[in-house]
Z-matrix of the N, CA and C atoms (Angstrom, degrees):
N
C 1 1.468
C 2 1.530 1 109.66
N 3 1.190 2 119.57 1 132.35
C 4 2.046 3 133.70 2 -174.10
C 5 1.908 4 82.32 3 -83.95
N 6 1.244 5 62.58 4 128.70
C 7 2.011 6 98.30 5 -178.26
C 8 1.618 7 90.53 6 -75.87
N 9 1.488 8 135.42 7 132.90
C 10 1.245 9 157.31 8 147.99
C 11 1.771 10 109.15 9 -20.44
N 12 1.329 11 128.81 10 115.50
C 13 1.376 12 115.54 11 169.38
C 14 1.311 13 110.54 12 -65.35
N 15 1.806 14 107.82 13 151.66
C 16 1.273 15 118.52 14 155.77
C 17 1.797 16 110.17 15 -21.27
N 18 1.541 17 103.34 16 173.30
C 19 1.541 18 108.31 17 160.83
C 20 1.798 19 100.24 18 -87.18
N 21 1.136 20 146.24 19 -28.50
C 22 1.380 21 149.99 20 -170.50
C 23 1.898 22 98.07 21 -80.26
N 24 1.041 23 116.23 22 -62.90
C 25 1.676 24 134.38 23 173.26
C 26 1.634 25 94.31 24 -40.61
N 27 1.856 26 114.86 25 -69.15
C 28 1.243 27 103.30 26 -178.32
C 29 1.491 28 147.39 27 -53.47
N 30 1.727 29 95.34 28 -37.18
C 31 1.299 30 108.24 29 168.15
C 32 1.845 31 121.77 30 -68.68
N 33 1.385 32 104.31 31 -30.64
C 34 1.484 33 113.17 32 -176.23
C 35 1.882 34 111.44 33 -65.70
N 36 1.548 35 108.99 34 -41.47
C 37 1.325 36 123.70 35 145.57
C 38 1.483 37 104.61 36 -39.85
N 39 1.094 38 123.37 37 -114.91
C 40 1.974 39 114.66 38 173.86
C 41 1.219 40 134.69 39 7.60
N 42 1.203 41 78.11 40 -41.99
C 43 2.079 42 89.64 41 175.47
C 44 1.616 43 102.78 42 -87.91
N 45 1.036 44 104.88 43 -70.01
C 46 1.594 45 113.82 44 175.60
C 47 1.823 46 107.83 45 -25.57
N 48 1.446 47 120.84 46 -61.02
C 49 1.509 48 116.81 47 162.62
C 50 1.203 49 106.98 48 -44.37
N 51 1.295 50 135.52 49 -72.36
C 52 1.415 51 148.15 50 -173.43
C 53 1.516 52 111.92 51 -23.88
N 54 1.115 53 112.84 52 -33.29
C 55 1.746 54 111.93 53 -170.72
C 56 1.168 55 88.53 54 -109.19
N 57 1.081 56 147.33 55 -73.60
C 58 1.236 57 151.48 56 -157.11
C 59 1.878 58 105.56 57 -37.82
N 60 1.373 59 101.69 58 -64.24
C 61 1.418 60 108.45 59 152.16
C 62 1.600 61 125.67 60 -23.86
N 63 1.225 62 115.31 61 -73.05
C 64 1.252 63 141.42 62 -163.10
C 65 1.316 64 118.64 63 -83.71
N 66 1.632 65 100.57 64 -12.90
C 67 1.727 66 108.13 65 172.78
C 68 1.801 67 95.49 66 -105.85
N 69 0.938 68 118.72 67 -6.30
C 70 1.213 69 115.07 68 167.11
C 71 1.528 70 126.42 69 -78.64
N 72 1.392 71 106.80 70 -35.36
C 73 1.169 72 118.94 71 -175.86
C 74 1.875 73 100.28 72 -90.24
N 75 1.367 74 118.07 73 -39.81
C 76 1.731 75 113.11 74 158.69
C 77 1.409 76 113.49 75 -26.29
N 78 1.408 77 93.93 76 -83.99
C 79 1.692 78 111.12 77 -161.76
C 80 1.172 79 127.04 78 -81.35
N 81 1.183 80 141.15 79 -3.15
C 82 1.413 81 137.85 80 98.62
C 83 1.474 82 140.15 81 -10.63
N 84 1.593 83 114.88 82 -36.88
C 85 1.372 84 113.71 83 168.53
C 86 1.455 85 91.81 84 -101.04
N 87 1.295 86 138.12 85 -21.38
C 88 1.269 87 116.01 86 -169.44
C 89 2.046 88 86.15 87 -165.47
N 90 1.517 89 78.80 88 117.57
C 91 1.998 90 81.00 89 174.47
C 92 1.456 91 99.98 90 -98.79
N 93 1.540 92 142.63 91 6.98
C 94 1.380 93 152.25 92 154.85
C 95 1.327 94 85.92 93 -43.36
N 96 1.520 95 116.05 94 -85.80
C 97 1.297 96 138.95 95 -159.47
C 98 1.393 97 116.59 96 2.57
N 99 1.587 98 131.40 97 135.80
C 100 1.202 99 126.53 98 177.29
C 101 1.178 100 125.93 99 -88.12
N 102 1.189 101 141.94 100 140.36
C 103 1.673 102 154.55 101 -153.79
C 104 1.812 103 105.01 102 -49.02
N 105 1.446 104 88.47 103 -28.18
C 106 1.862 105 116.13 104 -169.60
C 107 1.191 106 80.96 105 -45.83
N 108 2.080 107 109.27 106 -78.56
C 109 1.240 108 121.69 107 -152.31
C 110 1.802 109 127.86 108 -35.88
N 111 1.204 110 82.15 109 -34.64
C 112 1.913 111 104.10 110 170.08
C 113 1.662 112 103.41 111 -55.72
N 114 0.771 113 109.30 112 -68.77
C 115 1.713 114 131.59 113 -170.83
C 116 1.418 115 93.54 114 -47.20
N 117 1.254 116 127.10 115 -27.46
C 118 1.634 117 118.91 116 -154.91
C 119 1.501 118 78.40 117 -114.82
N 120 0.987 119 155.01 118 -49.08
C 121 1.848 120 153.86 119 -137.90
C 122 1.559 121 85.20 120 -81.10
N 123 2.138 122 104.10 121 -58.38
C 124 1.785 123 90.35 122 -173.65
C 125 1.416 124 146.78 123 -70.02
N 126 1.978 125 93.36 124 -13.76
C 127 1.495 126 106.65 125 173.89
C 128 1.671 127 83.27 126 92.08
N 129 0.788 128 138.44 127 46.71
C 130 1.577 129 135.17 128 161.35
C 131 1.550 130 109.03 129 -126.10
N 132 1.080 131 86.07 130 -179.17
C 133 1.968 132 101.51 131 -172.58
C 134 1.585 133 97.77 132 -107.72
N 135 1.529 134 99.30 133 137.13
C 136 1.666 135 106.83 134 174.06
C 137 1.541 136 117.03 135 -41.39
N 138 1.534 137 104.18 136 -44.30
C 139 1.197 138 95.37 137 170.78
C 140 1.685 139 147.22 138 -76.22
N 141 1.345 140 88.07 139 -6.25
C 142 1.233 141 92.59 140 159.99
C 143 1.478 142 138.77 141 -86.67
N 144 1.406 143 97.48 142 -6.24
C 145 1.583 144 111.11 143 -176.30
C 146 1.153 145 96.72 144 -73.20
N 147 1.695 146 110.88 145 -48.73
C 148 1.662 147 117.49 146 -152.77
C 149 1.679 148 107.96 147 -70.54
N 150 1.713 149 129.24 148 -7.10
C 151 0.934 150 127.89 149 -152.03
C 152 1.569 151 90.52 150 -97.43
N 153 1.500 152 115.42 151 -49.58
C 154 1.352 153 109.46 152 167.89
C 155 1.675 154 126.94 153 -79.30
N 156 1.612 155 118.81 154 -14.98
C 157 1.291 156 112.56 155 170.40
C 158 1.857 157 89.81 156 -146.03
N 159 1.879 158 76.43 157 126.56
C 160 1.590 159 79.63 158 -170.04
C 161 1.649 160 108.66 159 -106.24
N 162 1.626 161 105.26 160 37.80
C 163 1.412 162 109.42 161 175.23
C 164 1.669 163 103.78 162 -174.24
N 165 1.316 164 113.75 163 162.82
C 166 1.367 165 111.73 164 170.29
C 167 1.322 166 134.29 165 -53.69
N 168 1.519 167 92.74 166 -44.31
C 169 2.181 168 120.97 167 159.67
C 170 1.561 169 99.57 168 -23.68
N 171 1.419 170 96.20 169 -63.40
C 172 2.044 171 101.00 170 -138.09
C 173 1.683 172 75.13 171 -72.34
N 174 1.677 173 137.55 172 -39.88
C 175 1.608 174 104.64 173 -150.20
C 176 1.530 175 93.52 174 -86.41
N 177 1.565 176 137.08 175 -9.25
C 178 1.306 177 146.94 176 159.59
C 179 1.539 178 106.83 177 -46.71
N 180 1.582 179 114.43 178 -66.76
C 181 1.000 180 116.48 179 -169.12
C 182 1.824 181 128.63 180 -54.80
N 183 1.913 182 92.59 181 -31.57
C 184 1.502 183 113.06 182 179.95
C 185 1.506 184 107.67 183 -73.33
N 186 1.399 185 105.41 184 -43.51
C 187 1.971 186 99.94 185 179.57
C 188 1.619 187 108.36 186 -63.86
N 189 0.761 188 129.90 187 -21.93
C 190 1.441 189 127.83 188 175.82
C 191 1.250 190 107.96 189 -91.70
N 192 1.737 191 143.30 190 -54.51
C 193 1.218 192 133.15 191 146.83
C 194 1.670 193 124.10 192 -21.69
N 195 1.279 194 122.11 193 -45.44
C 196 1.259 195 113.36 194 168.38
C 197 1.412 196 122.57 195 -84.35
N 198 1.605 197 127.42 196 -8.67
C 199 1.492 198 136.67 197 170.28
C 200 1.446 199 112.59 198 -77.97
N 201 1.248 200 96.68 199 -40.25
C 202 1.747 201 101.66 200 177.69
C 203 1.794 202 108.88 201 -80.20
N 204 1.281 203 126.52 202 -34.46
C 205 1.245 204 116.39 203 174.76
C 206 1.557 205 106.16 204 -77.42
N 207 1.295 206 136.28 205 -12.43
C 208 1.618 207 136.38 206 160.19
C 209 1.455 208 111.09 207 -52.62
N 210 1.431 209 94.22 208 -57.86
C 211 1.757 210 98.24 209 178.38
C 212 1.215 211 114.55 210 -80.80
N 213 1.204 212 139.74 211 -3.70
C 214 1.444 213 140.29 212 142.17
C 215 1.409 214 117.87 213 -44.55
N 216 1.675 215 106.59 214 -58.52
C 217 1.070 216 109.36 215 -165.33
C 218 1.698 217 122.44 216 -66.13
N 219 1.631 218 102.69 217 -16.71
C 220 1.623 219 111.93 218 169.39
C 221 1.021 220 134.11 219 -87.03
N 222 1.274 221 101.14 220 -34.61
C 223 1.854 222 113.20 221 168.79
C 224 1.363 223 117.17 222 -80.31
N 225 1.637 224 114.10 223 -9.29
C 226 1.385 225 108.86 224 157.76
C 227 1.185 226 124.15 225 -75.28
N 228 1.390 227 111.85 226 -31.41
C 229 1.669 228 117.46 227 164.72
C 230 1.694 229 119.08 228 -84.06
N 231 0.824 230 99.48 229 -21.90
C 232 2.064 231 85.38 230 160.57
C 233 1.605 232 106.76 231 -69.17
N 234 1.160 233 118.13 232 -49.49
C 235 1.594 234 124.76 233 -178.18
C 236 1.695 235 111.38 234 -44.00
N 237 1.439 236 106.30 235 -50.73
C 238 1.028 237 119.09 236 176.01
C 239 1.798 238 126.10 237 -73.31
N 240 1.454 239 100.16 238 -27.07
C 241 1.629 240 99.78 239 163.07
C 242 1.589 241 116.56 240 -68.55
N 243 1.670 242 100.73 241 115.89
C 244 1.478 243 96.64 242 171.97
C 245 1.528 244 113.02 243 -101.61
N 246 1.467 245 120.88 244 40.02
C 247 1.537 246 135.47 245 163.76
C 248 1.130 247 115.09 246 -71.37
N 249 1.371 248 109.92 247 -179.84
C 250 1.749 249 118.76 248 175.30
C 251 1.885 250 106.57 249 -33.53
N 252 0.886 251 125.21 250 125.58
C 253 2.050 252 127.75 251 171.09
C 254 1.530 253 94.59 252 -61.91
N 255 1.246 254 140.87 253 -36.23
C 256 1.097 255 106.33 254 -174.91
C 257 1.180 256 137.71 255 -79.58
N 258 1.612 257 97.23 256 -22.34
C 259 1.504 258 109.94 257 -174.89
C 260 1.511 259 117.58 258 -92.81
N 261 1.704 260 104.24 259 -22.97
C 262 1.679 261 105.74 260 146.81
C 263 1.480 262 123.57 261 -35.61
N 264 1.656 263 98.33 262 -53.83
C 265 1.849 264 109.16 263 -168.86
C 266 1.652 265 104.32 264 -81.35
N 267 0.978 266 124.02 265 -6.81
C 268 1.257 267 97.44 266 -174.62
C 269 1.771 268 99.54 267 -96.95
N 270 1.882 269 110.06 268 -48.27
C 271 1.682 270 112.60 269 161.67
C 272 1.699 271 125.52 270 -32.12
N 273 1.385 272 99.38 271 -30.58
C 274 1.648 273 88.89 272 163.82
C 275 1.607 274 119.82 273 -94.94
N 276 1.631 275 109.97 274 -33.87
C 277 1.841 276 98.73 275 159.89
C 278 1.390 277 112.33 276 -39.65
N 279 1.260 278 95.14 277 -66.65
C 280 1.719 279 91.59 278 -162.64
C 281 1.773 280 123.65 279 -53.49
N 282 1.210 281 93.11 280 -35.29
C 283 1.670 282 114.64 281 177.75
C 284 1.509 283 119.42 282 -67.52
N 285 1.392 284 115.27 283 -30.48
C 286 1.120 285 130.76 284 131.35
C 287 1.239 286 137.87 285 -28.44
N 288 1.337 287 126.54 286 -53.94
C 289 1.148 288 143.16 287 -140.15
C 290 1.972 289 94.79 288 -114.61
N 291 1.149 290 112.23 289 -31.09
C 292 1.276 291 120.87 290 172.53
C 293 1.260 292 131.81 291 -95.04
N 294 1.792 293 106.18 292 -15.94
C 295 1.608 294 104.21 293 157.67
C 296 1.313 295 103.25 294 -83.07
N 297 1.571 296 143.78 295 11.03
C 298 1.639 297 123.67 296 -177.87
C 299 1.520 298 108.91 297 33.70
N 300 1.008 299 119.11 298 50.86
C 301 1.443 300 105.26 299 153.70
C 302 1.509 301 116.78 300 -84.20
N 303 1.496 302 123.36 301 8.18
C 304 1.579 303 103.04 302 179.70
C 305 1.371 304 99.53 303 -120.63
N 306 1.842 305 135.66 304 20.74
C 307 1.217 306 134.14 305 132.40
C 308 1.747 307 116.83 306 -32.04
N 309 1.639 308 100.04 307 -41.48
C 310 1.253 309 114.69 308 -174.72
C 311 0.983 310 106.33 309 -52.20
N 312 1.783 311 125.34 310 -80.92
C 313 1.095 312 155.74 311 115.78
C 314 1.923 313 115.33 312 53.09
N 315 1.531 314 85.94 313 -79.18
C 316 1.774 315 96.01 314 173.78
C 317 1.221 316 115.85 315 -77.14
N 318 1.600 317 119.96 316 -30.16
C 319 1.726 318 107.21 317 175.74
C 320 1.218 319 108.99 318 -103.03
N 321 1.413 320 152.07 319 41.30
C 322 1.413 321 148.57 320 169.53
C 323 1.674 322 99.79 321 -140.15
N 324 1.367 323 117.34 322 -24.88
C 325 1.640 324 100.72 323 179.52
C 326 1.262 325 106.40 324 -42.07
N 327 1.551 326 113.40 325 147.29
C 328 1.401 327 125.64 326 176.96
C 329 1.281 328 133.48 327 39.81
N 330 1.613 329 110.99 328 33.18
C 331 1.204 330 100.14 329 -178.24
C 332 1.504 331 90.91 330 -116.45
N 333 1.251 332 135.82 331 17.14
C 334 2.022 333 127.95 332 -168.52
C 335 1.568 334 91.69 333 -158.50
N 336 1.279 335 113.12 334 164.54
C 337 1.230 336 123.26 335 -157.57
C 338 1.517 337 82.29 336 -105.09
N 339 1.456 338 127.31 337 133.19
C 340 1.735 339 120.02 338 170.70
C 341 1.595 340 100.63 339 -85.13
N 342 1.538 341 97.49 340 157.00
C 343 1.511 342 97.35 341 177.23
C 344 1.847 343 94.23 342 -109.33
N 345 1.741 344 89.49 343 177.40
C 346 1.700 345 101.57 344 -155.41
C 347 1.548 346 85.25 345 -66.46
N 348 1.639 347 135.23 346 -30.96
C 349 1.705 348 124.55 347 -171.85
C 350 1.888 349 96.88 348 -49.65
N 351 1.323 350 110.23 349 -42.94
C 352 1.898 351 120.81 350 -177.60
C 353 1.104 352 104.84 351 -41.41
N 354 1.855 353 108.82 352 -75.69
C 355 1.186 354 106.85 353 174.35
C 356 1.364 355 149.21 354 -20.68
N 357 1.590 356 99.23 355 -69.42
C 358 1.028 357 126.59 356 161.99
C 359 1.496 358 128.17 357 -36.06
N 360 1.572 359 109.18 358 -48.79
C 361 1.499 360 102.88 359 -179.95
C 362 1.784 361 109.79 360 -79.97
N 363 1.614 362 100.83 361 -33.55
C 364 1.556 363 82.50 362 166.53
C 365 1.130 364 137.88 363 -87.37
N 366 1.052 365 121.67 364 31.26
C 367 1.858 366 154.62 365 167.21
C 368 1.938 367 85.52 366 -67.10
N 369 1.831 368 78.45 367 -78.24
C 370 1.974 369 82.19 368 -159.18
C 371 1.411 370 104.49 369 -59.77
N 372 1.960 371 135.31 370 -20.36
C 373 1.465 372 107.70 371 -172.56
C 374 1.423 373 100.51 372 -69.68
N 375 1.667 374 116.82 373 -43.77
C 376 1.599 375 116.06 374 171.68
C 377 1.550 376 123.50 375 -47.12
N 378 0.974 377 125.78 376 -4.42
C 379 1.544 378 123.20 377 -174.74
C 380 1.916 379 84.07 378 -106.85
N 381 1.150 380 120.40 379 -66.45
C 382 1.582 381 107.80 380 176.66
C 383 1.570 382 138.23 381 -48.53
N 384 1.438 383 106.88 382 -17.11
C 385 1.232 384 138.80 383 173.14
C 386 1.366 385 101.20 384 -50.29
N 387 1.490 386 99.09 385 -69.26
C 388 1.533 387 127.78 386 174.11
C 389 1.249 388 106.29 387 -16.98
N 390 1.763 389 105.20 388 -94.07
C 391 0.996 390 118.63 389 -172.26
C 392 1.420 391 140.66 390 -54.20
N 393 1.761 392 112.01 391 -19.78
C 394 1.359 393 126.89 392 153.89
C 395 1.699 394 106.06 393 -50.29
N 396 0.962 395 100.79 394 -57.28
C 397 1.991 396 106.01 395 -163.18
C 398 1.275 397 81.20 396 -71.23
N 399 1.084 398 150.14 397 -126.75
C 400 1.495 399 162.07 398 -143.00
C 401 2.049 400 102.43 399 -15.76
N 402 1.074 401 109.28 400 -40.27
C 403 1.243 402 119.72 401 -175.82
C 404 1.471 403 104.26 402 -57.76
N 405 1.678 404 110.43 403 -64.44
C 406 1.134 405 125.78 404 -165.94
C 407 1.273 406 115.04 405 -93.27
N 408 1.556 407 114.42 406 31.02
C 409 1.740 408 117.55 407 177.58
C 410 1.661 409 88.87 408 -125.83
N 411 1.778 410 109.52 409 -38.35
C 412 1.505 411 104.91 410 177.65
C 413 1.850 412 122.97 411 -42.63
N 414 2.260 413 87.66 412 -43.56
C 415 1.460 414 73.71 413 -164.67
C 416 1.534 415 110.42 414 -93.75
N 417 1.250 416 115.46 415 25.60
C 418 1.191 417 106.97 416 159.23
C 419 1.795 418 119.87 417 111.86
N 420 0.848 419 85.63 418 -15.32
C 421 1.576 420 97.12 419 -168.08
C 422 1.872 421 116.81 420 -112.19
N 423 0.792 422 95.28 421 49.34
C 424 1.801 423 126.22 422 155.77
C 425 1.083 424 142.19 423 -173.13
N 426 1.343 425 154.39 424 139.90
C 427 1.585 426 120.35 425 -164.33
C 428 0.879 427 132.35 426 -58.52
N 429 1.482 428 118.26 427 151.19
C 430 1.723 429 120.15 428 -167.75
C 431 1.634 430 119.94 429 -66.02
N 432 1.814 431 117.27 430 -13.18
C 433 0.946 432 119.71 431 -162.39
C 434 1.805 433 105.52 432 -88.90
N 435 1.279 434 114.90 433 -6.07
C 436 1.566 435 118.34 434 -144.05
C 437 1.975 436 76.02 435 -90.11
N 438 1.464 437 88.77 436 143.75
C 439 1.613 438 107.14 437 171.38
C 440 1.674 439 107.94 438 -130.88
N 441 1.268 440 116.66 439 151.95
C 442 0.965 441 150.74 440 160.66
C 443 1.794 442 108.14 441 -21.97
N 444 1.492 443 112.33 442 -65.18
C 445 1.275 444 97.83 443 165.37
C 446 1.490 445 132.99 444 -66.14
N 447 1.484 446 97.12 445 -2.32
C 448 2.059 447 91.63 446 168.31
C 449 1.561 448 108.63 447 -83.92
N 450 0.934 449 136.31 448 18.88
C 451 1.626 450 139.08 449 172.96
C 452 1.439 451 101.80 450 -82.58
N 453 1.040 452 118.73 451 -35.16
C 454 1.837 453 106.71 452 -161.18
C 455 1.459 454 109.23 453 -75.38
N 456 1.641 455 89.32 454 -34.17
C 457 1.755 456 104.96 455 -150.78
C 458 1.245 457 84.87 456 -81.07
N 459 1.861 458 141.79 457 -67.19
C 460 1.067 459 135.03 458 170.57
C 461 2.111 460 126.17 459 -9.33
N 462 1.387 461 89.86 460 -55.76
C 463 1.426 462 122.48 461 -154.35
C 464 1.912 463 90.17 462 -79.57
N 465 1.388 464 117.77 463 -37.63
C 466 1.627 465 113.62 464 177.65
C 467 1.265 466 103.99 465 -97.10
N 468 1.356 467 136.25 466 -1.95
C 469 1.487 468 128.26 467 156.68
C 470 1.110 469 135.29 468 -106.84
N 471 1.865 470 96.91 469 30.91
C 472 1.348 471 118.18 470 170.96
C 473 1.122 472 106.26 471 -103.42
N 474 1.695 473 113.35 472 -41.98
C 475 1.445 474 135.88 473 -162.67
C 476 1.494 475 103.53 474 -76.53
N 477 1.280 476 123.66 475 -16.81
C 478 1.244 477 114.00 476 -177.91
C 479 2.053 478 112.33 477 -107.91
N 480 1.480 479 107.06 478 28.26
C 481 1.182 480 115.78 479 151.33
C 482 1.318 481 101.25 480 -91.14
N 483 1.571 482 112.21 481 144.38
C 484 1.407 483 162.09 482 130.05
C 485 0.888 484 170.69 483 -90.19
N 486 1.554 485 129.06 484 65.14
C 487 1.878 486 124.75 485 -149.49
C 488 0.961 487 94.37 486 -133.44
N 489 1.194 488 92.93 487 139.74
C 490 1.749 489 106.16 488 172.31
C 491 1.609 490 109.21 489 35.21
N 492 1.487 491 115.48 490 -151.10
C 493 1.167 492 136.49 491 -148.02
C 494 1.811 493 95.62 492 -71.81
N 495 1.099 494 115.79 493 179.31
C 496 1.739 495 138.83 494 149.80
C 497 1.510 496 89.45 495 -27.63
N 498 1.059 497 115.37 496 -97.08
C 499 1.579 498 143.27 497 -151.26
C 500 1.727 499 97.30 498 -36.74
N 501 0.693 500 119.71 499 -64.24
C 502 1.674 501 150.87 500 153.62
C 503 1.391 502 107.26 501 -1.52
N 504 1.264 503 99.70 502 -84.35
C 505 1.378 504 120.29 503 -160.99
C 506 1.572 505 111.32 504 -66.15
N 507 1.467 506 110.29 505 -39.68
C 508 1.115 507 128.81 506 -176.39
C 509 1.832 508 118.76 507 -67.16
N 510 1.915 509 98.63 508 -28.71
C 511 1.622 510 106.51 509 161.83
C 512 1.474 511 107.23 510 -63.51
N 513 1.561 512 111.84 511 -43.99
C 514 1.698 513 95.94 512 -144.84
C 515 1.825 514 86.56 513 -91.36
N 516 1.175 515 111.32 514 -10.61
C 517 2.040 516 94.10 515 170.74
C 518 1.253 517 94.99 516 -58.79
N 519 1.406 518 130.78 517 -52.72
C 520 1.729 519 102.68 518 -144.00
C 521 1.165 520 81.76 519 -83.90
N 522 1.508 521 141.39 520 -57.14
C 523 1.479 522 122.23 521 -166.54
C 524 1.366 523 104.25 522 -24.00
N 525 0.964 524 146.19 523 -65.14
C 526 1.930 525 149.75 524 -165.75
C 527 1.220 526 107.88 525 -68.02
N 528 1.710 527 116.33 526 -36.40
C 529 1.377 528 106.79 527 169.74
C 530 1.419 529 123.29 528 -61.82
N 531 1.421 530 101.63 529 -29.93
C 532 1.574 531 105.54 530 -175.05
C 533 1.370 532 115.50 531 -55.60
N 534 1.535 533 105.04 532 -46.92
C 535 1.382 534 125.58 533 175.46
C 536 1.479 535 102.37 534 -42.59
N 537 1.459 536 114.62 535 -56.09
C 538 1.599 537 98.73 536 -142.42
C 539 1.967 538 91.41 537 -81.96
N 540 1.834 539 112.23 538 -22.60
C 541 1.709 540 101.76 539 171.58
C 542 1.279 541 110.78 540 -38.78
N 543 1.281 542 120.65 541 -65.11
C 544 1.433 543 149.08 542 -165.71
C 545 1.534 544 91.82 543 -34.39
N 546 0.854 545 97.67 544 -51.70
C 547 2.251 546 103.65 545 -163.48
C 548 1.290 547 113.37 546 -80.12
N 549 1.535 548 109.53 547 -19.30
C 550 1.750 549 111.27 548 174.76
C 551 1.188 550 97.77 549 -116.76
N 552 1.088 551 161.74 550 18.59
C 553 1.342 552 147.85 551 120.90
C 554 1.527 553 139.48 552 -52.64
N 555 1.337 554 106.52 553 133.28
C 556 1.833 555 104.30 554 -164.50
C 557 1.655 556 101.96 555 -121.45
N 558 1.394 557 92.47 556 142.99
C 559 0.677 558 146.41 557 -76.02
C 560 1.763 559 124.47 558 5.80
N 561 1.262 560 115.82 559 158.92
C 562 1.640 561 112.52 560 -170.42
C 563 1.643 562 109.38 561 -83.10
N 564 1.444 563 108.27 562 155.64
C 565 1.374 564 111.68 563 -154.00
C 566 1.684 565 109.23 564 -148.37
N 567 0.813 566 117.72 565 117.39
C 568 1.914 567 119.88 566 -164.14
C 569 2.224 568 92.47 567 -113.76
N 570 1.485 569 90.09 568 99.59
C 571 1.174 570 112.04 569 161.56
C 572 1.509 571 130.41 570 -79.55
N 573 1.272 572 115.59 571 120.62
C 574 1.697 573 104.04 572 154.37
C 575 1.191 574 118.59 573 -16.17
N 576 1.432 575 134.10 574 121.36
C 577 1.364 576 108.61 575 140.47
C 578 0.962 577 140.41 576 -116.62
N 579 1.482 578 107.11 577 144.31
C 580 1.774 579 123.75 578 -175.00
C 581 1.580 580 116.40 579 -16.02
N 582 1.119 581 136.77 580 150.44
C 583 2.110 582 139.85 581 159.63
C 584 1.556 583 86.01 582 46.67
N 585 1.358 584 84.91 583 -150.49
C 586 1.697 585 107.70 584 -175.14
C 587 1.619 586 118.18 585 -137.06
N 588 0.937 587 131.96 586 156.93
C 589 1.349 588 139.51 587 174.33
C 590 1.607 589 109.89 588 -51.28
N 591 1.469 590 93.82 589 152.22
C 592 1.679 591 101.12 590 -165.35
C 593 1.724 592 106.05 591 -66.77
N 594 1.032 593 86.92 592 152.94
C 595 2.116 594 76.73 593 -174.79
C 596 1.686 595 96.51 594 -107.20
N 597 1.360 596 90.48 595 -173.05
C 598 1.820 597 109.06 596 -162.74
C 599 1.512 598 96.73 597 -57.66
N 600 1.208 599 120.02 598 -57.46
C 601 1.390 600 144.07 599 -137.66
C 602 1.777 601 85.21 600 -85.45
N 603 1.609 602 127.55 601 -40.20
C 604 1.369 603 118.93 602 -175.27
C 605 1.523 604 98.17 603 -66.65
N 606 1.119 605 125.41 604 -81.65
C 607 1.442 606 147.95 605 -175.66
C 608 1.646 607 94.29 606 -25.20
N 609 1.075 608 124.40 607 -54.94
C 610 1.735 609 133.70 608 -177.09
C 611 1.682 610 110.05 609 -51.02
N 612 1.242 611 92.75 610 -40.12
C 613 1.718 612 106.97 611 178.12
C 614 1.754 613 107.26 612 -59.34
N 615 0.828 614 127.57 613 -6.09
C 616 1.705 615 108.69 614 -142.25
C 617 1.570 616 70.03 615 -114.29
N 618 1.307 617 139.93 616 2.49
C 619 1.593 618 125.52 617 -170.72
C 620 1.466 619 100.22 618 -109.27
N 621 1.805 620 112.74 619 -1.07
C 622 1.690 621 107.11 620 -176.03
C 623 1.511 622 100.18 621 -68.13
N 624 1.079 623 123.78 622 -175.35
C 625 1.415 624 130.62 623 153.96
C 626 1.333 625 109.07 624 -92.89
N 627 1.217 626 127.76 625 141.59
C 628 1.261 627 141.14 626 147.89
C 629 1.198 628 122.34 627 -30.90
């Protein structure tokens, strides 16, 4: 059993979520954004940010360290389901698609230098990648043409829908996801789909200003 942190240990934990959180939700709407802005979103003191990230890099480097070990953590378990392949492949699309880790993805590319730990872990999601697709093209049940590098591109032109609220956005991804199962699945397969299509009045919204 993990022994209880201090009250100093616990709270420093607290904070530590607190930015991490809050620099996620920053730099995502704006990876310009200044380190401040973090500091002000979590309700912490500059200096406390700087004690655990003593630059924009390291809290850059950590939101993506924890997005990429999310999607680690799913595609290690599709890999590891030896059930039906399809319903493996589709539990990690979708699972995918609902942790948003490639919000991350589209607003932080190229803006921080990755370190070799980065690298490194997306070495192993790319080597599992692999073996999901190869698995699930062997047994038959998606088209033979789909590769490994159509996951990303799929997966960030999901992430970069937006309507309205949380709740929202999160209907009309899978609605599109459904779409795109539907199209890599073999034999072919015409699904329900989820809510409804974005209406005039949603789509119209996205031109207000913030």
């Amino acid at each position: 059993m993990t022994a209880p942190l201090s009250g100093r240990k616990a709270q420093a934990a607290r904070n530590d979520q607190l930015i991490v959180e809050a620099a996620r939700e920053v730099f995502i709407a704006d990876p310009s954004a200044p380190i401040a802005a973090v500091a002000e979103r979590a309700g912490v003191g500059i200096s406390a940010l700087y004690r655990r990230y003593p630059s924009k890099e390291d809290l850059l480097r950590k939101l993506c360290a924890d997005g990429l070990a999310l999607y680690t953590s799913i595609v290690e378990a599709a890999v590891a389901d030896d059930g039906d392949p399809w319903a493996a492949f589709e539990t990690f699309m979708r699972g995918i698609v609902d942790s948003d880790t490639h919000s991350v993805t589209n607003a932080l590319a190229g803006t921080f230098t990755p370190s070799q730990e980065l690298y490194e872990a997306a070495d192993r999601s790319g080597r599992l990648n692999e073996q999901l697709v190869e698995r699930t093209v062997r047994a038959g049940v998606v088209r033979a043409d789909l590769d490994v590098g159509d996951l990303g591109v799929l997966f960030e032109q999901l992430a970069a829908i937006h309507i309205g609220d949380e709740r929202r956005t999160h209907e009309v991804r899978q609605r599109y996801l459904t779409i795109i199962l539907d199209g890599l699945r073999f034999p072919p397969v015409s699904t329900p789909l989820p809510s409804h299509a974005p209406t005039i009045e949603e789509r119209a919204a996205q031109w207000v200003p913030a």
